[in-house]
Every structure is written in C-alpha cells, then in structure tokens.
C-alpha positions in Angstrom: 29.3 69.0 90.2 30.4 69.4 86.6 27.7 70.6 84.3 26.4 69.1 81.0 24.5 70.1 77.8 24.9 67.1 76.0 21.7 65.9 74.6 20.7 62.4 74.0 19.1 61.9 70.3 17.6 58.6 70.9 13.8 59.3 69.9 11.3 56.5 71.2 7.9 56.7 73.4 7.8 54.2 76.3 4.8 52.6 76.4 5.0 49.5 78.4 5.0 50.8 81.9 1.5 51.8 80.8 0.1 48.6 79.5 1.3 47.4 82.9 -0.8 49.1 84.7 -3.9 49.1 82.9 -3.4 45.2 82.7 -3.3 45.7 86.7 0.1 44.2 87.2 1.8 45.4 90.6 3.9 48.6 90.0 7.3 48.9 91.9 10.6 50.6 92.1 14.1 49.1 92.2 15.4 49.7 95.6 19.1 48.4 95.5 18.3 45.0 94.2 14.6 45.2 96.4 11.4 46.3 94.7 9.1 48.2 96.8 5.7 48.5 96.0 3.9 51.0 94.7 -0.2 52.0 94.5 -1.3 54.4 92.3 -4.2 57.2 93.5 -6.7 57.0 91.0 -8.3 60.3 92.7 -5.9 62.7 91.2 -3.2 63.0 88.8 0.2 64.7 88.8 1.3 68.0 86.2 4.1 69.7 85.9 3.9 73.3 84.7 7.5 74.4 83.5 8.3 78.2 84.2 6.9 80.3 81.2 4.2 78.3 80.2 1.2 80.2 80.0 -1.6 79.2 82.9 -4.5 79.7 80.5 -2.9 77.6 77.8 -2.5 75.0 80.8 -6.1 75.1 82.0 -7.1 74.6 78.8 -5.3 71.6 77.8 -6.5 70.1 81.1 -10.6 71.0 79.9 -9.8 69.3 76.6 -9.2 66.0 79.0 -12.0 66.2 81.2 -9.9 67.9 84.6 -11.3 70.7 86.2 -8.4 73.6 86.7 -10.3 74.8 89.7 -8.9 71.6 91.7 -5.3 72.2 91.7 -3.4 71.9 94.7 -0.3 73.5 94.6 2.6 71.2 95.1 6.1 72.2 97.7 8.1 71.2 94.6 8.6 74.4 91.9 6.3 73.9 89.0 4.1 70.5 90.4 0.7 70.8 90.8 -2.0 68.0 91.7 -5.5 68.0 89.8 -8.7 65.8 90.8 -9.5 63.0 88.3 -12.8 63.3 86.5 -15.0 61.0 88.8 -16.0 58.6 85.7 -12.3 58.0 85.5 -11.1 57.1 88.7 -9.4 53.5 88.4 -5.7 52.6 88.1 -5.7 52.2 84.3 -7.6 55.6 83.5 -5.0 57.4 86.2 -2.8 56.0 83.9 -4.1 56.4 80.4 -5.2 60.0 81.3 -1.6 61.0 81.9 -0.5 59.5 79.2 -3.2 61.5 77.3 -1.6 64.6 78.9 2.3 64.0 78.0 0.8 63.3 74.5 0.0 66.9 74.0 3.7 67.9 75.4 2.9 68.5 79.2 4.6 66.0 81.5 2.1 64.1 83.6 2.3 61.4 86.2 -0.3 59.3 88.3 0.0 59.9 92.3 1.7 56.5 93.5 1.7 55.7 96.7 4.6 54.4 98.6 5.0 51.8 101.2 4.4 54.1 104.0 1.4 55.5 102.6 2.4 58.2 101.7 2.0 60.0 98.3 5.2 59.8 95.6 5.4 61.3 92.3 7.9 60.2 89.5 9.3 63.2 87.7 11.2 63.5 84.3 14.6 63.1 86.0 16.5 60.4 86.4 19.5 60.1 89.4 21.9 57.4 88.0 25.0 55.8 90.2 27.2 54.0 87.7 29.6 51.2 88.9 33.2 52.4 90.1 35.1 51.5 86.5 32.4 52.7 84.1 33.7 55.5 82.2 32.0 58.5 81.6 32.0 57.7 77.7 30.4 54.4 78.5 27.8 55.8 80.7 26.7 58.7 78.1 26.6 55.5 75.7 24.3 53.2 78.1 21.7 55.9 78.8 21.4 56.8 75.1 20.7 53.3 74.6 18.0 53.1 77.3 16.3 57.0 77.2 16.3 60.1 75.5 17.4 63.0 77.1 20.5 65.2 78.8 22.9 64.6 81.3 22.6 67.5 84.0 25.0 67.1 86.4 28.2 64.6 86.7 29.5 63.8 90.4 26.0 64.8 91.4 25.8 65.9 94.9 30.1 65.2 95.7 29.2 61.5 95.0 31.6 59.8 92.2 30.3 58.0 89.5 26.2 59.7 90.3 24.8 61.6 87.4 21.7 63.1 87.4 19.8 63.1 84.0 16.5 65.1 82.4 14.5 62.4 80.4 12.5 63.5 76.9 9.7 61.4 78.8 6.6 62.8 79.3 4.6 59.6 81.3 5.9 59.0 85.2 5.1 55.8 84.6 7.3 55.5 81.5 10.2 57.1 84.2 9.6 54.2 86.4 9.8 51.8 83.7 13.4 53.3 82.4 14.6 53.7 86.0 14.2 49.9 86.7 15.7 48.9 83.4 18.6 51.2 84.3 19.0 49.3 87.7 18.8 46.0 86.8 22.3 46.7 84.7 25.5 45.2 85.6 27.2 48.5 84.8 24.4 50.4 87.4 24.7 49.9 91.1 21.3 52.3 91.2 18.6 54.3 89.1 15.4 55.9 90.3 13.7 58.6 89.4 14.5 61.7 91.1 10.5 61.2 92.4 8.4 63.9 94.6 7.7 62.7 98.0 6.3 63.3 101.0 8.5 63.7 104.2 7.0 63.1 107.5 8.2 65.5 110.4 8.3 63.4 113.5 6.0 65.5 115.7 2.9 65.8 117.4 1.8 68.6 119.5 0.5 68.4 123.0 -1.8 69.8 125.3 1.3 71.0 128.1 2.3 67.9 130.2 5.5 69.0 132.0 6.7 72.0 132.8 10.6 73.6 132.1 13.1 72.0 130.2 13.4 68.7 131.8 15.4 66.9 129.4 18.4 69.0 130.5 17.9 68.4 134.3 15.3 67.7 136.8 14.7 66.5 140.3 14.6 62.5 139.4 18.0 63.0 137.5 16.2 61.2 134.3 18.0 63.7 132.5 21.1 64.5 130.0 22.8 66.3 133.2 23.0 68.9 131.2 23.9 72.0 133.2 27.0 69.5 134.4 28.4 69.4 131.2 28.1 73.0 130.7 30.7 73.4 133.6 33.1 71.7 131.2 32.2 74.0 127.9 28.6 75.1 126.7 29.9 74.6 122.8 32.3 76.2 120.5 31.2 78.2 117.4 33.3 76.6 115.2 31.2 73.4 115.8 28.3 73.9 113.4 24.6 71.6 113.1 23.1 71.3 110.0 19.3 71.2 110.5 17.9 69.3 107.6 14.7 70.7 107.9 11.6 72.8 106.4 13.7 76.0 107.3 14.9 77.9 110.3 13.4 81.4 110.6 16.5 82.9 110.3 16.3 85.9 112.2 15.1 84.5 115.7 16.2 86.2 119.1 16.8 83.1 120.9 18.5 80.6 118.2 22.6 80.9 117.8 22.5 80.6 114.6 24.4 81.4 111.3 22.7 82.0 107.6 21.3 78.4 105.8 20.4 77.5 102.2 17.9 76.3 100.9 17.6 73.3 98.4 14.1 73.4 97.7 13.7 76.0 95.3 11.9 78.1 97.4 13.2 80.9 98.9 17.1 81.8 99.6 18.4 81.3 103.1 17.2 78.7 104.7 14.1 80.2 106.4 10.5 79.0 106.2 8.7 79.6 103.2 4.7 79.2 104.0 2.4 79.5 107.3 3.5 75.5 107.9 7.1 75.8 107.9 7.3 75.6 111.7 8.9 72.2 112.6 12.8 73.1 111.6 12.6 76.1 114.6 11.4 73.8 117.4 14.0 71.2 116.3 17.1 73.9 116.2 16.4 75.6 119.6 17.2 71.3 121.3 20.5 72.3 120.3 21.1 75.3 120.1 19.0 78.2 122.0 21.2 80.6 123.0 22.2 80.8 126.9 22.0 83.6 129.4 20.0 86.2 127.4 17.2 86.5 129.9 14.9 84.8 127.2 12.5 81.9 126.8 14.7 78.5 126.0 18.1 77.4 126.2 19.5 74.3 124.0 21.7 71.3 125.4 24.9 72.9 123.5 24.0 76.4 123.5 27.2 78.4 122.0 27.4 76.1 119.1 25.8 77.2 116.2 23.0 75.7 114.3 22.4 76.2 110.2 19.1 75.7 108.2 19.2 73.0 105.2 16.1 73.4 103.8 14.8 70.4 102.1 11.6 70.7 101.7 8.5 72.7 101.7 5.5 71.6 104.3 2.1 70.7 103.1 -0.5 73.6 103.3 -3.7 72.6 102.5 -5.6 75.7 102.4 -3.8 76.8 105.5 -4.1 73.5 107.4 -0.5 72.4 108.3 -0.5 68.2 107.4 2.8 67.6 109.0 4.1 66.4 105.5 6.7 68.2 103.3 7.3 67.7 99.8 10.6 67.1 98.6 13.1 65.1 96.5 15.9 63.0 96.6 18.3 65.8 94.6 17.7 68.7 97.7 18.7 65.7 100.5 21.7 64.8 98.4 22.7 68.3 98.2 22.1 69.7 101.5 24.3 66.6 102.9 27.0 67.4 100.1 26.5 71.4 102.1 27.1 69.9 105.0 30.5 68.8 104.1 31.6 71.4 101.8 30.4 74.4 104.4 32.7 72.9 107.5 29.7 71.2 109.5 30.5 68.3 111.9 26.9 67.2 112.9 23.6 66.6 110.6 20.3 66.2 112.3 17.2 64.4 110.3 14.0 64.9 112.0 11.9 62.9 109.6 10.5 59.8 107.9 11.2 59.6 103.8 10.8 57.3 100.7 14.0 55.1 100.3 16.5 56.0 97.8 19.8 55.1 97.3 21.2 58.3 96.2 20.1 59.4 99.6 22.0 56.1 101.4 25.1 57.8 99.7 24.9 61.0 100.5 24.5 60.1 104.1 27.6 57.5 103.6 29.9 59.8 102.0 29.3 62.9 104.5 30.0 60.6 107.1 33.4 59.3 105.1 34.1 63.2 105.4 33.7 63.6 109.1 29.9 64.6 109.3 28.5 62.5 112.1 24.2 62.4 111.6 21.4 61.9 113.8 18.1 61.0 112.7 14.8 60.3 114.6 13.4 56.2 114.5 9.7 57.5 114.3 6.6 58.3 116.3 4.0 55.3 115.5 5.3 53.0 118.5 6.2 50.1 116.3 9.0 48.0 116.6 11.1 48.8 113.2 12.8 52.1 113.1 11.7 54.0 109.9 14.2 55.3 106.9 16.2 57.0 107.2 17.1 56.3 110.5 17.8 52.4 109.3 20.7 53.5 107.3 23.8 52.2 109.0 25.7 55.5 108.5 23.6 57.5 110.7 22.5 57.5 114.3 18.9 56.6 115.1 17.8 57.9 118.0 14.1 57.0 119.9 12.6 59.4 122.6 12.0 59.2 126.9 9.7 60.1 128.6 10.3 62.7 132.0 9.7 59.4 134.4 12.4 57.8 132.4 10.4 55.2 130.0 10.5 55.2 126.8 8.0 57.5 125.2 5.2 55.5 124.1 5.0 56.6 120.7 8.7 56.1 120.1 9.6 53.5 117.4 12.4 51.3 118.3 14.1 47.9 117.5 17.1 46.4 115.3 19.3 49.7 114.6 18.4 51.7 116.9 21.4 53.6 118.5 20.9 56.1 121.6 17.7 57.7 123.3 16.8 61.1 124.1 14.3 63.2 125.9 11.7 63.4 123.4 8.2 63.7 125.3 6.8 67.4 126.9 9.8 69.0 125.1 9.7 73.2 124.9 11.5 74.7 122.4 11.8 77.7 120.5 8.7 78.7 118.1 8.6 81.4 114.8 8.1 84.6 116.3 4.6 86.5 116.8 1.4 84.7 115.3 3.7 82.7 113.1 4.2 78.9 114.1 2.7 76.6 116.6 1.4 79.1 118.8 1.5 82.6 119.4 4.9 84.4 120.9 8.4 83.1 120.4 8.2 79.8 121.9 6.4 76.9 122.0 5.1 74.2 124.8 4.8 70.4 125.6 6.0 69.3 122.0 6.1 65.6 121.7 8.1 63.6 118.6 11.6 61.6 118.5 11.9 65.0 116.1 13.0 66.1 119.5 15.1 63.7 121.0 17.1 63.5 117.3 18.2 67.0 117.9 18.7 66.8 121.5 21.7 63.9 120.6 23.3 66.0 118.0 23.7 69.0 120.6 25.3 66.3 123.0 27.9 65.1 120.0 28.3 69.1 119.7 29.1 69.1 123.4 32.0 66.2 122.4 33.4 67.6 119.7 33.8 71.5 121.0 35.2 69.7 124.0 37.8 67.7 121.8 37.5 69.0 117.8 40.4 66.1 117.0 37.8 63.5 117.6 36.3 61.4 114.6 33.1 60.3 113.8 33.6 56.6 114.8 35.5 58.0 118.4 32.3 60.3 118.8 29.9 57.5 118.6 31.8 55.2 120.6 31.9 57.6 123.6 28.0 58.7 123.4 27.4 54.9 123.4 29.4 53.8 126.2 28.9 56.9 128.2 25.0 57.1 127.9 22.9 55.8 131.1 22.1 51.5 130.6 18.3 50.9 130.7 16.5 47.4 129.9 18.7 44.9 129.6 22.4 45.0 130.7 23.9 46.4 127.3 22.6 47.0 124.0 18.8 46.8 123.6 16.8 47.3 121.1 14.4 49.0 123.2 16.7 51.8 124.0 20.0 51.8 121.8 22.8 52.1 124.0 21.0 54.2 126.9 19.7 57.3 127.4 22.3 59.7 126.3 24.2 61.5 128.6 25.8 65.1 128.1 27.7 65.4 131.5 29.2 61.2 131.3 30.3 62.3 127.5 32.3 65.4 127.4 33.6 64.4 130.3 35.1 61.4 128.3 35.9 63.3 125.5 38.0 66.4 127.7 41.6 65.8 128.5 41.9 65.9 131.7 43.0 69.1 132.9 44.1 68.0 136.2 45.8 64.3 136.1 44.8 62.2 139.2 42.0 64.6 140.1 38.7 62.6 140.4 36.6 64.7 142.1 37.1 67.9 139.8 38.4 70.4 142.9 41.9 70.9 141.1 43.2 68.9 144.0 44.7 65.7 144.3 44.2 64.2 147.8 42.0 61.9 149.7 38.6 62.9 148.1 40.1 61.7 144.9 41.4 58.2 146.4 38.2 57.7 148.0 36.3 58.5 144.3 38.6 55.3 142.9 38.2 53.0 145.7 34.2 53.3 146.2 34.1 52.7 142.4 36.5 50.0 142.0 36.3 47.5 139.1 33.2 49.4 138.0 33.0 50.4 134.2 33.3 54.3 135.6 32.6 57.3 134.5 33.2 58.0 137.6 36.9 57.5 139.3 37.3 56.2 135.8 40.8 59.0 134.8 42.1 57.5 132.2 39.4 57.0 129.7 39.5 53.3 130.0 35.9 52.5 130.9 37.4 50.6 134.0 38.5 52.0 137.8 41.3 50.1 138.3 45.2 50.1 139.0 46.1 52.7 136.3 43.7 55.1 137.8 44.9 54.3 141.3 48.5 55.0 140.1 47.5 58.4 138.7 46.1 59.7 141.8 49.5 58.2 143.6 51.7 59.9 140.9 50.0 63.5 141.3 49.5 63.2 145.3 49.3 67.2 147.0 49.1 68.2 143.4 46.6 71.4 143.0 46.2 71.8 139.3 
C-alpha cells in the first residue's frame, strides 16, 4: 500500500461517546449497516504505552489516578497493557470517565468492551476506513478532516481499493467508537471501525487420548478421507502452498514441510511462536502437511505440499496459563490474507472464532477474487449457527466427525456450513521438547473443528497439485460433490455437503491418464465394463470416466472406444 504523512489539522476533543455511557445508553459498533452490541468491563481499563515512553513516568501518571502499576497485564498487541480499576470505581461511567481522565494527560486510554461473544475488545487510536468505489482520494482526505483529527497511514490498505487506514489525534476509545460510527453511517463510506484489539478464539480443546493413529486418513470402518488412496494419485506438489493463519508455526520442526512465514503481529520475524502458549498453529499445520516417509511421528493428508505460518496473533499468557485466546487486530488479518496472495499461496486455513469486521470480509473476498481458496473452522460450542468467520460467504466452513462417523458433538453447524472433516481424537504434530501441549514432538487425542479446518485445506491441496489449472469455484464444486452424503439426501446443514473425501476428489480433479480405464489397472477390458454396468445411472465416482457425476452412455462409449487398450 502507498504511504502517507499527511496530517489532518482539525483540532477538537470528542466528548459525546462519553456522556453516553455515563448516561448508561447501550454502546455499539457499526457492522455494515448492523450495530452490534457492546459491554464495557468496568474491572479494568485499557493503556497504551507508545515505544520510548519512559515506564516510570507511566506508572506514575497511573498513581496520580488511583491505578495500581503492579496490576498490568501485558497485552499480545505491541505497546497495550490492561490495568485493574480502583475498586471504588468500578461501574460503566467511572471505566469511562477514568480513561478519559487518562487521554487528558496525553496517554491513550480505553475501557475493556466486550463483544457479542464475550469476549474482551479494545478500540485503539486507528481507524480502518473503506470509501465508496467513485470517492476520490481528495474527497476522502476532505471527509475525514471534517469528521477527526489525525493522518492517513496507509492508502489501498491491505491490496483492498478504496481502504485506508488512519491514526486518530484521539486519546478516548470511546471517542474512536463514536467517530467510527459517524464515519459509517456516510453515504460516501461503505465501512469504518476502529482498527480494535480483540480476542481470537482457537477452536480447540485438549483430550485425555480417545483413539489411537491417525484415523481421519484411514481406518477399518472406512469413516475416513481415504487418504492413503489418494496418495496413489499424488501426495501434493510443492508449488501448492497453505497459509496457516495462526499464532505461529515453530519454524524449524522435523516433521512439518514447511517454508519460512511472517509474522503480522509485531512480534517476532518469521512466523514462529512467540510465548510458552503459542502452540495451536503447529498442531493445525501438521493436518496438512507432516512430511511422509521420514520414519517419524505424524504424516498430513497432503504431505509434499508445503505449509507457511501467517502469524496473526499472539496467545493469551496469563502468568504462564495458556487461555486459548489470542490477541489481535483487524490490520494483521487483512495483511496476512493480502500475503497470501502476493506470496503465490492457493489455500488459506482459519482455525478460529473473531470479532466481525468488514475490513476482514474484504480481505477474505478479494484473496479469493485472486485465486486463494479459504477454509475456516464453524466452532466448538455445539450450537446451531456457525461462528465468524466461518459465516462469510467467501470462505469454506467446515464442522468436525467423529471416528464412528457422527458428527463431533461439540461441532457447530447450521445455515452456511460447507464440508465436514475429521475433527475429534486428532494427533498432530506438537513444538519440540517441553515446549507445547505436551512433552516430545507430537501431540495426542486433540479435539476442535481447528482440526477438521485444516484437514479440508490439505484435501483442496490434494486437488489443486493434482490439477494446478483449476479455480477456486471448480475446487469447491468438486470437494462438494465428491465428499461422502450423510443426513439427508444432499445438502444439510448438519453436515455441509458430506464428509470430505480425498480419494473421490483428486480423482475428479486428475485427467484421466488412461481413457476407458475404470478400474485403474492401465487396462481396458472386462473389469472396466463391469465397473460401468454395476454402477449404472448412479451419480459415480466410481465407473463415473468422464467427470460427469453420472455412469451412463458416454462412459460406456469410452470403455468401447479404448477396448484391449493398456495405457
């Protein structure tokens, strides 16, 4: 994106977002025309510390207002920090008037909302801004000086026409919120929100073991991806690349084919994990990708593709107890997807719940306008509505089975849901040594639709190395038609389309290398009649050899056409 320096000169303090709250009106955000709610924390209060500033003079501005420095929690997010509320202060209008108290004296401060999955969300100083196609860029410089003093950052934020992402002179969150809704409700503005501090939920929960091996691949009852099948057909190319949008990857594993990441969190370069909690983005890259043959722990369902780490986040360490939450903000997402396109990757996975945002809708939107095809995993509370982001209509949500072939019990499902995967007693790969779930390389029994996310990209993997001229609406529509019916006849919103199906898809997606060969001997003869006849008017794969999704006179003809043939 193009960089800016141009500062805003409007000088005025907001004020009213205040009075609101004090006068105990409902607080909400502007959501693409929807206002979601938003609670405040009247426990603690958020600070941010900008790089230079002196900790004692920090400390002592927070004594002069009552906060005790010892209380700080140290937020995922460069520079934020969390501080109790004095305990004769602890209502929504004192949250709210201490901050204010705070930005007063020049430090930016915010009350700790709380979103509408419970989770905390803090509004910081910046602003991310889509302007209508049509609105020039001299129009928009001229709308946000009118509405909010400050300096435009970035232009085309993220790849995304028309986004710009801007620093406010604000010192209140709640002032940020109040500017961001104004901003929204303009006709020239399809979206404004703050570029807030949330929490991102990783979509697992660790097990005592329940099933042994890798079942998901393959097992006795065949509830499986029928993995080792398609590996017969190819085990992945490495030009086919996943992008795990994650906590980090610890880049150096034995067992994960893997190339360098980046990280968009401001932690630490690379991609890899940057505290004891950063364990979930491992587990969820060796589903796809554990490397094959090497006489060590795990193998993933597209093993010679590579995986990369997008690092969007930091996880929540509260002294050394791993929460399962990572902080992050809209700006890394919108980045990492914007890497996903610009650094040749063809398949995203999201293995995680998040605050909506519309810059984030976009990003997904335009990296799948630029061939990325996404996964993302519905949730782990068993309720019937999938959870964002896996509700966005550019992505695929996927829920999680069971080893007996049910859906996982904690699995969300319903309206949008796409495909399921195995998602329950799942081993994977683990940070090396002490580091990560548990100790050694690998780790056991690992329940979460964080699992069964990955395990569908690795089967879209599969597609693509098996046919890299594909698109990302000719992906889809194979996975969906090839995966395994359950429920109802059809689509369900129990299960998607089926239980996805690795050997039934790149079979669809490979060009036949033998025409008229059914059977997959290299020879056309009886075997290959018989395959068409016992699975006449069916809706295949199998005896299905032209792709159609229907054994009929077409694939008769090809096995007549290439009679005694041996390929």
């Amino acid at each position: 994106p193009m960089r800016q320096a141009s500062v805003m000169t409007t000088c005025f303090t907001l004020t009213a977002a205040a009075v609101t709250a004090a006068s105990g009106q409902s607080l909400s955000y502007n959501y693409l025309g929807e206002h979601i709610p938003l609670g405040v924390d009247a426990t603690r209060i958020a600070v941010f510390a900008p790089e230079g500033q002196a900790d004692t003079d920090l400390r002592a501005l927070l004594t002069r207002h009552g906060i005790d420095p010892a209380t700080r929690i140290v937020n995922g997010v460069k520079g934020w920090q969390t501080y109790e509320i004095p305990a004769d202060r602890r209502e929504v209008d004192q949250a709210s008037f201490l901050a204010m108290e705070i930005g007063a004296d020049g430090v930016f401060a915010s009350p700790v909302f709380i979103d509408q999955r419970h989770q905390p969300l803090i509004m910081t100083r910046d602003l991310l801004i889509g302007f209508k196609a049509g609105v020039t860029p001299e129009k928009a410089r001229e709308i946000l000086a009118a509405h909010v003093p400050g300096e435009v950052l970035d232009v085309d934020f993220g790849g995304l026409a028309n986004v710009y992402r801007f620093r406010t002179a604000l010192t209140h969150g709640l002032d940020v919120l109040e500017v961001g809704n104004e901003l929204a409700d303009l006709p020239e503005v399809d979206f404004a929100e703050s570029d807030f501090i949330v929490k991102g939920v990783s979509f697992l929960t660790p097990n005592d073991p329940l099933y042994g091996g890798l079942w998901g691949l393959n097992q006795a009852n065949d509830q499986d991806m029928d993995a080792p099948e398609a590996w017969d057909i190819t085990t992945g190319d490495s030009s086919v690349q996943v992008v795990v949008l994650d906590v980090g990857m610890q880049q150096n594993h034995p067992d994960l084919n893997q190339v360098t990441g980046m990280d968009f969190s401001g932690s630490i370069p690379g991609g890899g994990p940057a505290n004891e909690c950063d364990n979930h983005g491992t587990a969820v890259a060796g589903c796809v990708a554990a490397i094959i043959n090497n006489n060590l722990g795990v193998v993933g369902v597209a093993p010679d593709c590579i995986v990369k780490s997008g690092k969007i986040g930091t996880s929540t360490s509260f002294f050394g107890l791993c929460l399962g939450t990572f902080d992050s903000q809209p700006s890394m997402l919108v980045n990492a997807l914007n890497w996903s396109v610009t650094s040749g990757a063809r398949v995203t996975n999201s293995s995680f719940g998040y605050t909506n945002s519309a810059a984030v809708n976009s990003a997904y939107a335009s990296a799948r306008t630029n061939g990325v095809i996404h996964f993302v995993a519905t949730g782990n509370d068993g309720s019937s509505t999938i959870s964002y982001p896996a509700n966005l209509p550019s992505v695929n949500a996927i829920g999680a089975m069971a080893a007996s072939g049910n859906r996982a019990t904690f699995s969300q499902y319903g309206v949008g849901i796409d495909l399921s995967a195995p998602g329950q007693g799942i081993n994977s790969t683990d940070r090396t040594g002490a580091d990560g779930y548990e100790a050694g390389d690998y780790v056991s029994a690992l329940d979460g639709t964080s699992f069964a996310s990955p395990y569908a990209a690795g089967v879209a993997a599969l597609v693509i190395s098996a046919n890299p001229s594909l698109t990302v609406d000719e992906v889809e529509q194979i996975l969906y038609s090839t995966a395994v019916d359950k429920g109802v006849a059809g689509y369900d919103t129990t299960f998607g389309w089926g239980f996805i199906n690795a050997y039934n898809a790149v079979l669809a997606a490979a060009p036949p290398s033998c025409p008229g060969d059914a059977t997959g001997d290299m020879m056309v003869d009886f075997d290959d009649l018989n395959e068409v006849l016992i699975n006449w008017g069916t809706a295949g794969p199998d005896g299905d050899l032209d792709g159609s999704n229907s054994v009929d006179f077409d694939d008769l003809n090809l096995v007549l056409s290439n009679w005694g043939n041996a390929c």
